[in-house]
C-alpha positions as CSV (number, residue, x, y, z in Angstrom):
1,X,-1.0,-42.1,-21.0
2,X,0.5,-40.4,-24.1
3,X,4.0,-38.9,-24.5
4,X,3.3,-35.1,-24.1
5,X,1.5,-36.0,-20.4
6,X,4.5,-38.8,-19.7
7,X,6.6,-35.3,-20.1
8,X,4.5,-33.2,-18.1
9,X,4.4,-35.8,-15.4
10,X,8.4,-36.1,-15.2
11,X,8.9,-32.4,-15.2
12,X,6.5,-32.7,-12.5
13,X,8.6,-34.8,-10.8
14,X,12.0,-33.2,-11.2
15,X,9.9,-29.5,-10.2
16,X,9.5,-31.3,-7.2
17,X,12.9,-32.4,-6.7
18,X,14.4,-29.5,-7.1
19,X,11.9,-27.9,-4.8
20,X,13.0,-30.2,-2.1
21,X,17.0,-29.2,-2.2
22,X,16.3,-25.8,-2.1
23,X,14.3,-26.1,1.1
24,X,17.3,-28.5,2.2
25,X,19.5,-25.2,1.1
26,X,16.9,-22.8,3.0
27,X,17.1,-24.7,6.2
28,X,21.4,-24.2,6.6
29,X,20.8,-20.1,5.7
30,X,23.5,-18.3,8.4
31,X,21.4,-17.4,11.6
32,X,23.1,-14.0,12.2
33,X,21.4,-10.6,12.2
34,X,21.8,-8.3,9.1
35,X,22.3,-4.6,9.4
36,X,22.2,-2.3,6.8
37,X,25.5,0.3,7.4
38,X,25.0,3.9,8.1
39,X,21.0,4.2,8.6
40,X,19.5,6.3,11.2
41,X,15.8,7.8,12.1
42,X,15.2,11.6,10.9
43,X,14.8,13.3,13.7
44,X,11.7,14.4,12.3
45,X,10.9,10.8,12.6
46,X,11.8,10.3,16.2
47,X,7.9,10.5,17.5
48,X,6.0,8.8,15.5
49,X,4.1,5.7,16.8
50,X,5.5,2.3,16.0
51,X,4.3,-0.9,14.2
52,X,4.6,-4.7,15.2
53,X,3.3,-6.0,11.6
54,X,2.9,-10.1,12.6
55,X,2.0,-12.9,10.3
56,X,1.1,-16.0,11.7
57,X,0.6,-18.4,8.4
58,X,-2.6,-20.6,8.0
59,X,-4.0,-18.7,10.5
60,X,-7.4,-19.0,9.6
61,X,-9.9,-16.5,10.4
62,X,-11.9,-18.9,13.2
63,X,-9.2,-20.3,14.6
64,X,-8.5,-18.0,17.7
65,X,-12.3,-18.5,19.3
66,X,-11.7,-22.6,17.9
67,X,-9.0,-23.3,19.6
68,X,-9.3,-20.7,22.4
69,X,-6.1,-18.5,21.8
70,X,-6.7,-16.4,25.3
71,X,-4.1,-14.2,24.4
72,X,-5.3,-13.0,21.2
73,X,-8.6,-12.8,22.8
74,X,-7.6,-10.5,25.3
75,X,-5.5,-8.2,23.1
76,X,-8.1,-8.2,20.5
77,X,-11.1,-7.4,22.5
78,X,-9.3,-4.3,23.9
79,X,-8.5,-3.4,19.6
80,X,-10.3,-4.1,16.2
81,X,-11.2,-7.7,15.0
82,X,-12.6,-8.3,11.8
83,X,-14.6,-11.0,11.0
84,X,-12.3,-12.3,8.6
85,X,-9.5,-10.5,6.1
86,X,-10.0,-11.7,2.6
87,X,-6.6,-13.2,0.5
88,X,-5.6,-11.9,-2.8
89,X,-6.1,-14.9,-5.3
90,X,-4.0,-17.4,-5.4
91,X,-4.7,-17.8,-2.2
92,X,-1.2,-19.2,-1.5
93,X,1.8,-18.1,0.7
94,X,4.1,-16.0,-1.0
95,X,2.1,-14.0,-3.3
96,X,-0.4,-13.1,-0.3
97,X,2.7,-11.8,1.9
98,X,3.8,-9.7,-0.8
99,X,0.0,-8.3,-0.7
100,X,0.3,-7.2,2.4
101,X,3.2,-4.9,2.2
102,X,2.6,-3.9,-1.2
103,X,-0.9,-2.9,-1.2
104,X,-1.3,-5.0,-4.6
105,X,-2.7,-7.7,-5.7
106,X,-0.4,-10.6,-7.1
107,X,-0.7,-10.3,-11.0
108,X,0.5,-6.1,-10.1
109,X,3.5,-6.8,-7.6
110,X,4.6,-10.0,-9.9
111,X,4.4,-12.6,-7.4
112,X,1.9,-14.6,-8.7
113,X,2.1,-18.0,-7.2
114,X,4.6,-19.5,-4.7
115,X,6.3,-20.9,-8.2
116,X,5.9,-19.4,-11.5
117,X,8.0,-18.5,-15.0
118,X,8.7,-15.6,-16.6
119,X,8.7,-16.1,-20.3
120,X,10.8,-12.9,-21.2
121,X,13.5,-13.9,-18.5
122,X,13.4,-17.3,-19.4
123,X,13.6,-17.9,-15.6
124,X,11.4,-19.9,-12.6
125,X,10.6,-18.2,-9.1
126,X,10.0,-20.6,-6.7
127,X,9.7,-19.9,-3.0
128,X,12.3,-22.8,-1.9
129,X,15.2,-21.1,-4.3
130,X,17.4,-19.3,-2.4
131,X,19.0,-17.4,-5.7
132,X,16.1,-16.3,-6.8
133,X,14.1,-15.3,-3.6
134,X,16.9,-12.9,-2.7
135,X,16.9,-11.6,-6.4
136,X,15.2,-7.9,-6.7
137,X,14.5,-8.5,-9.9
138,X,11.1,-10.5,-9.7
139,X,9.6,-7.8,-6.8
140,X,6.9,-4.8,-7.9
141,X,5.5,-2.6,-5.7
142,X,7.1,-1.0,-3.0
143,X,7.2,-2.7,-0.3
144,X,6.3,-0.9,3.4
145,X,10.1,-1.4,4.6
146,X,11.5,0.2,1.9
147,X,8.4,2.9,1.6
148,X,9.5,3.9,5.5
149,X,13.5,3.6,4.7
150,X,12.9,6.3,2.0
151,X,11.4,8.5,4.4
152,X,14.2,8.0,7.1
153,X,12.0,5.7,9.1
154,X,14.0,2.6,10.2
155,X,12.4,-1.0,10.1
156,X,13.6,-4.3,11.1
157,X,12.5,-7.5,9.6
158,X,12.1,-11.6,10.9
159,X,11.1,-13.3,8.1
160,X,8.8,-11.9,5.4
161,X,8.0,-12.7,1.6
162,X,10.9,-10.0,-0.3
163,X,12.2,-8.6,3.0
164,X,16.0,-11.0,1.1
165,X,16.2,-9.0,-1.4
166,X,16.9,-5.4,-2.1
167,X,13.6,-4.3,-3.6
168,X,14.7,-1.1,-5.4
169,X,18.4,-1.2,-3.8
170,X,16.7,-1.5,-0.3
171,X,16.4,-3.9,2.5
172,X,14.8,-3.3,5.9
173,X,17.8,-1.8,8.4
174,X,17.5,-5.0,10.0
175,X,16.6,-8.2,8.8
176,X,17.5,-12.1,9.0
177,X,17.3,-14.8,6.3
178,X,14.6,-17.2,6.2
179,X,15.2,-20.5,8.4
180,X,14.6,-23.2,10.7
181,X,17.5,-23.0,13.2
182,X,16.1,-20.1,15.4
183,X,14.4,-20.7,18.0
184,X,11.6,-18.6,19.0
185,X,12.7,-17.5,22.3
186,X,15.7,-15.8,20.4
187,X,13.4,-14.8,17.7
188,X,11.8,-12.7,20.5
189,X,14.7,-11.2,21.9
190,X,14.9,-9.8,18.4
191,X,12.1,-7.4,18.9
192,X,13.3,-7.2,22.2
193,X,16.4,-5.8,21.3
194,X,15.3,-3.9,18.4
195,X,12.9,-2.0,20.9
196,X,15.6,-1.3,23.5
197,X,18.0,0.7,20.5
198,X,18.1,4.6,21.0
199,X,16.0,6.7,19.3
200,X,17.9,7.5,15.9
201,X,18.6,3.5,15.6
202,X,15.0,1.9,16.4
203,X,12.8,0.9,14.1
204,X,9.7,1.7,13.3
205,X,8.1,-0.7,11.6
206,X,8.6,-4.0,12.6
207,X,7.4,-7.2,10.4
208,X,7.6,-10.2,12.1
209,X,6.5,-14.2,10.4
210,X,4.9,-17.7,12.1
211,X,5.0,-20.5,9.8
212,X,4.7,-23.0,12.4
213,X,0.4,-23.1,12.2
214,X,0.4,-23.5,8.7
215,X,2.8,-26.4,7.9
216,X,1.2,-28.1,11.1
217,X,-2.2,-27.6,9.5
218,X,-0.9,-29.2,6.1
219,X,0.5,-32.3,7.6
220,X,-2.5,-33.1,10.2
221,X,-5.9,-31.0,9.1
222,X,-7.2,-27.9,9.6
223,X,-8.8,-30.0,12.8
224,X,-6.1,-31.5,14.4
225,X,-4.9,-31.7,18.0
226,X,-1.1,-30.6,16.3
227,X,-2.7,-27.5,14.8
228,X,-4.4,-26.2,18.2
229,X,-0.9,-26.8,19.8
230,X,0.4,-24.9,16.9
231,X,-2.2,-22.3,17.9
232,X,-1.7,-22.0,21.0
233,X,2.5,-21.9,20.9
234,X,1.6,-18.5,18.4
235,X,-0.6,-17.4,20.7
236,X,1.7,-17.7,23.5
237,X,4.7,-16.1,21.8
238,X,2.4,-13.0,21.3
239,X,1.6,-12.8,24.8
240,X,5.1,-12.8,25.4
241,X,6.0,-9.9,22.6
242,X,3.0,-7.8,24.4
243,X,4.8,-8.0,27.3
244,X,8.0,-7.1,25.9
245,X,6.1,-4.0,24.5
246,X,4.8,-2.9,27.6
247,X,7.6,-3.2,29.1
248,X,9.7,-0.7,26.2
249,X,6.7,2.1,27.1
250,X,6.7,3.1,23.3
251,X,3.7,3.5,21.7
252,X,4.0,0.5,19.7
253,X,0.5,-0.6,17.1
254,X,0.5,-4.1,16.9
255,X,-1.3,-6.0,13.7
256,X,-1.8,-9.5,13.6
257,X,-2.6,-11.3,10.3
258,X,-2.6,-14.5,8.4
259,X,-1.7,-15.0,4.9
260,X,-4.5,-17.6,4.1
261,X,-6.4,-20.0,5.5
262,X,-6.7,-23.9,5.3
263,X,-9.1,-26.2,4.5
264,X,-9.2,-30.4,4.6
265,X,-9.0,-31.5,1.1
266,X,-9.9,-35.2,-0.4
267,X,-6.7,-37.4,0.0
268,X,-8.1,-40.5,-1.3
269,X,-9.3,-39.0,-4.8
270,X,-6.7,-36.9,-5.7
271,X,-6.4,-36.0,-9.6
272,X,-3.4,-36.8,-11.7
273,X,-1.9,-33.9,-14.2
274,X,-4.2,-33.6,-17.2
275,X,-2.5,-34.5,-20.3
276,X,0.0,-31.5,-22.0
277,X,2.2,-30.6,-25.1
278,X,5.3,-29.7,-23.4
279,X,7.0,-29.2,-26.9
280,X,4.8,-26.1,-27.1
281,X,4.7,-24.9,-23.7
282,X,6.3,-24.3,-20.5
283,X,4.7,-25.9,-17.7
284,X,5.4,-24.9,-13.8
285,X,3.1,-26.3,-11.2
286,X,2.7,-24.6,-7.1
287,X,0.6,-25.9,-4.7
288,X,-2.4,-25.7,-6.4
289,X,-2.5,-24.3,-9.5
290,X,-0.5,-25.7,-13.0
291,X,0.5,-22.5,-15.4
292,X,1.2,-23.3,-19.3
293,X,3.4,-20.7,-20.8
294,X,2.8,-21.0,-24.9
295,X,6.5,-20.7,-25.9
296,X,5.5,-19.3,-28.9
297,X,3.1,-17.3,-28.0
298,X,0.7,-18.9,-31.1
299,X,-2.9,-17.8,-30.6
300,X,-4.4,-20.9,-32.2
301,X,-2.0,-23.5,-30.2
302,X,-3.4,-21.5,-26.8
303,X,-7.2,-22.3,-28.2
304,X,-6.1,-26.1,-29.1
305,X,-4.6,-26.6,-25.8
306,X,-7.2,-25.3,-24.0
307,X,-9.5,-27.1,-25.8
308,X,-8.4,-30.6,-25.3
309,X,-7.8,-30.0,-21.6
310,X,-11.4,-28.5,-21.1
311,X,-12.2,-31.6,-22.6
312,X,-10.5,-33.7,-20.5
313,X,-11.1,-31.9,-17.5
314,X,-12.8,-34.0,-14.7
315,X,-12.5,-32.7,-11.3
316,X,-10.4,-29.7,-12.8
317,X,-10.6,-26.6,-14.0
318,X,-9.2,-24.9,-17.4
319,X,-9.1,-21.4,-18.0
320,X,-7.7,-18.8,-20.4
321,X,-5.7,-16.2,-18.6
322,X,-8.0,-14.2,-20.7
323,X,-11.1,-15.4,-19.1
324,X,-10.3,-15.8,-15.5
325,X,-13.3,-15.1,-13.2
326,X,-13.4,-11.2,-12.7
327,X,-13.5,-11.1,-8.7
328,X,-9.9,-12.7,-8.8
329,X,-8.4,-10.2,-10.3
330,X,-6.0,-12.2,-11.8
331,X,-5.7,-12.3,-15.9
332,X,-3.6,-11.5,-18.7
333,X,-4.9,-7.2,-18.9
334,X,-4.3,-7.2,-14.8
335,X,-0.6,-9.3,-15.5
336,X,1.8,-6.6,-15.4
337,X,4.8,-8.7,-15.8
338,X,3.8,-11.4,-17.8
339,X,3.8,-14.1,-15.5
340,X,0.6,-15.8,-15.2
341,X,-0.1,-18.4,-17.5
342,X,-1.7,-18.6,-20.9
343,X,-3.8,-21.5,-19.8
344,X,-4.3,-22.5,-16.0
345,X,-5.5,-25.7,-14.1
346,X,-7.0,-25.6,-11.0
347,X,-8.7,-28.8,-9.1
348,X,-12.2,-27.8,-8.2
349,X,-12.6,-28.2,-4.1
350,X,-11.9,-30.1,-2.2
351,X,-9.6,-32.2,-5.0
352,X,-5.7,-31.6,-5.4
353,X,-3.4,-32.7,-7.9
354,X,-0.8,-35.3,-6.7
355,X,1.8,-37.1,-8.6
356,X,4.8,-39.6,-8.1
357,X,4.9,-41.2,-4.5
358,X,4.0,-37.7,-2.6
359,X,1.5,-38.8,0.7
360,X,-1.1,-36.4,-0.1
361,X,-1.5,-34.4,2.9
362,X,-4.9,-33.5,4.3
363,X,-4.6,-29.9,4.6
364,X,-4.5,-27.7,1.5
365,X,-5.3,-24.0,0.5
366,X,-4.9,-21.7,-3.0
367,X,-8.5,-22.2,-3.7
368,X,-10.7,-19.4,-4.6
369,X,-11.6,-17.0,-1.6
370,X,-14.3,-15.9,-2.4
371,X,-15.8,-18.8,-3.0
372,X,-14.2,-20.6,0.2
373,X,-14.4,-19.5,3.2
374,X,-12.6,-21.4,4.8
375,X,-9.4,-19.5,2.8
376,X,-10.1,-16.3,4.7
377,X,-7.5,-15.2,6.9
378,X,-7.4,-13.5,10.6
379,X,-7.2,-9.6,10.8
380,X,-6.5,-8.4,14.6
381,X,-5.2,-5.0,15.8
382,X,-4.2,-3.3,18.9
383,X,-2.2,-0.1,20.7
384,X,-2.7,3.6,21.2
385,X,-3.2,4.6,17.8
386,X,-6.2,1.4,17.3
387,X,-9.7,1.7,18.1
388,X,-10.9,-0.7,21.3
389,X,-13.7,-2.8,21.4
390,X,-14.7,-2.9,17.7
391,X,-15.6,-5.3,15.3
392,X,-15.6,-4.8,11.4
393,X,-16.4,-6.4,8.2
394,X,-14.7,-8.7,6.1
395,X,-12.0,-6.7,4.0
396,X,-9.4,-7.3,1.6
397,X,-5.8,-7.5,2.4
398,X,-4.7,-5.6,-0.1
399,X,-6.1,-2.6,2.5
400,X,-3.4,-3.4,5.3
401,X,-0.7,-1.4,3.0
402,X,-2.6,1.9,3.7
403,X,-3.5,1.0,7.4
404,X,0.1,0.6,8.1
405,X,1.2,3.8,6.4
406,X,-1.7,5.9,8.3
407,X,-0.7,4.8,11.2
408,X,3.2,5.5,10.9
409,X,2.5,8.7,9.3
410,X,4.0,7.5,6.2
411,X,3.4,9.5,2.4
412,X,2.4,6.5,-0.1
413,X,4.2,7.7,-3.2
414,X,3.8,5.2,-5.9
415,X,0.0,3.7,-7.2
416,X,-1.3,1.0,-5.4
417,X,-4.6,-1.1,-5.1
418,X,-5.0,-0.6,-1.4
419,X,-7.7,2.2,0.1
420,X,-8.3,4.3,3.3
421,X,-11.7,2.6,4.0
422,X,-10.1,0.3,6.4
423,X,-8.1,2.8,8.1
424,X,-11.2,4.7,9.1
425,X,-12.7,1.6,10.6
426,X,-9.5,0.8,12.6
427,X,-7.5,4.1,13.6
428,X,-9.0,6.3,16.6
């Protein structure tokens, strides 16, 4: 191996070190409710419907009729299903959350991957760093929270991609940092208690997050008896929100979505990082895809680069951020702040990267979804203001921004990618 991949490979390494303590970091994050001071409804505001917005992550779009989630079932049937919801390329955790409440895709809201660098900051976003998670400055868009606070609609937050930071000064009235230590009957009581508020102090909107499906689908398969359990605990805890719902009387919407879905990926052959000149660029890798930033931004170094790894590439893929396949929306003329990389890697399905002494882990997602089904996500919705007994297409999650806004009677006042087709499918 020469020097510039022996670089590569212990950056690598110490990415994925430093990846590890600020999970360690995430994990102690203080348990305790956070309330913004001084917010209240509008009066104006008082009757509109409300939203349950959940996430369950890795839920993937079969996975309620696979491993029989009777609860979603039920709830569903009496609502909308779609077949599947499409992901926004990457089709990875953080930058598909962020889709969801922004109505854009990644390379427009700036969240790219779970872990990317911004050349003009000189600064790496990774989804484990507390400091920079909590930091408005790498968040576009605005986000539905802080769409419905500006129009003197509360909202309340457990858990979701940006809900940390104050995305143009705001955060949700009511939110909690990102951790382990709650359990989920507590995390229930939540809504529970958010519900039961008077009038001027309820929220609204509601975004609630499940990671437990996804990181048991990463450590045992797509398949395994520890991901239907996982299933079935989600499934379970929504059962038990619907019956805190019913029992506020409010005419509460509820939306149920996945990020992604998962797929079981080749552990035996997995691919070692192609050979790089890190003197010439900056090199960040996520769970699937490995970004080179040219530091100086040279033209011809780009085309030599790219060049020797398309020549080198064996069950990978090279691309110019230039050249990215259309359908992902994803290259440099979509990259509004810069943060995709000149040249990308991606291991062609169902290969992965792996490097050091990392088990590789048999279930993996990021690929391309629209390639890959198996990446499509679950779409399910329910409540007074929701169709009953209908069926749709597949859609794009970028669309769930407008649904939400429709149904809360909400004025979307800054451009976005998402559309009204889906809200004319779903809303009665």
């Amino acid at each position: 191996m020469g020097k510039p991949s022996t670089i590569l490979y212990l950056s690598l390494l110490l990415l994925l070190h430093g990846s590890q303590l600020h999970a360690q970091q995430r994990s102690k994050q203080n348990t305790t409710q956070q309330v913004e001071p001084g917010r209240q409804n509008s009066p104006a505001q008082y009757k509109k419907p409300y939203v349950v917005l959940i996430s369950a992550d890795g839920f993937r779009y079969d996975y309620m009729q696979k491993f029989n989630a009777m609860n979603l079932q039920r709830l569903s049937k009496g609502g909308v299903r779609a077949k599947s919801m499409v992901p926004a390329f990457p089709s990875l955790t953080f930058p598909n959350h962020y889709t969801l409440v922004t109505g854009l895709y990644p390379a427009h809201h700036g969240l790219v991957d779970n872990t990317f660098f911004d050349p003009s900051l000189k600064r790496r976003y990774s989804m484990g760093n507390i400091k920079e998670v909590t930091d408005s400055t790498w968040y576009g868009g605005e986000p539905l929270w802080v769409l419905a606070e500006k129009q003197q609609l509360l909202s309340a937050s457990f858990y979701w991609v940006g809900s940390e930071a104050p995305v143009q000064g705001i955060r949700p009235s009511y939110w909690y940092h990102y951790g382990t230590d709650i359990a989920m009957p507590d995390r229930l009581t939540a809504v529970k208690d958010w519900l039961s508020l008077p009038e001027e102090k309820r929220p609204h909107l509601i975004t609630f997050y499940f990671p437990e499906v996804d990181h048991e689908a990463h450590e045992h398969g797509p398949d395994a008896p520890e991901t239907a359990a996982a299933v079935q605990l989600i499934d379970q805890a929504v059962g038990q929100m619907q019956a805190i719902i019913d029992s506020s009387k409010l005419p509460v919407n509820v939306i149920f979505v996945s990020d992604h879905g998962m797929s079981t990926v080749d552990t035996v052959n997995t691919l070692r990082p192609p050979d790089a000149d890190t003197s010439r660029f900056w090199v960040t890798i996520s769970n699937m895809i490995i970004h080179l930033y040219s530091k100086n931004k040279d033209p011809q170094e780009i085309q030599s680069q790219y060049k020797q790894l398309k020549a080198a590439s064996n069950g990978f893929d090279v691309y110019l951020s230039s050249s990215t396949p259309r359908r992902w929306q994803y290259n440099s003329q979509n990259d509004r702040y810069g943060r995709i990389g000149d040249i990308l890697i991606l291991p062609r399905y169902p290969r992965t990267f792996s490097w050091g002494n990392r088990r590789p882990i048999p279930g993996r997602h990021g690929y391309d979804p629209y390639r890959y089904k198996e990446m499509h996500a679950s779409f399910y919705a329910w409540g007074p203001q929701i169709r009953s007994g209908k069926t749709i297409g597949s859609f794009q999650n970028v669309h769930v921004y407008a649904l939400v806004a429709n149904l809360l009677g909400l004025d979307i006042t800054t451009q976005t990618d998402s559309r009204n087709a889906v809200s004319r499918k779903v809303l009665r």
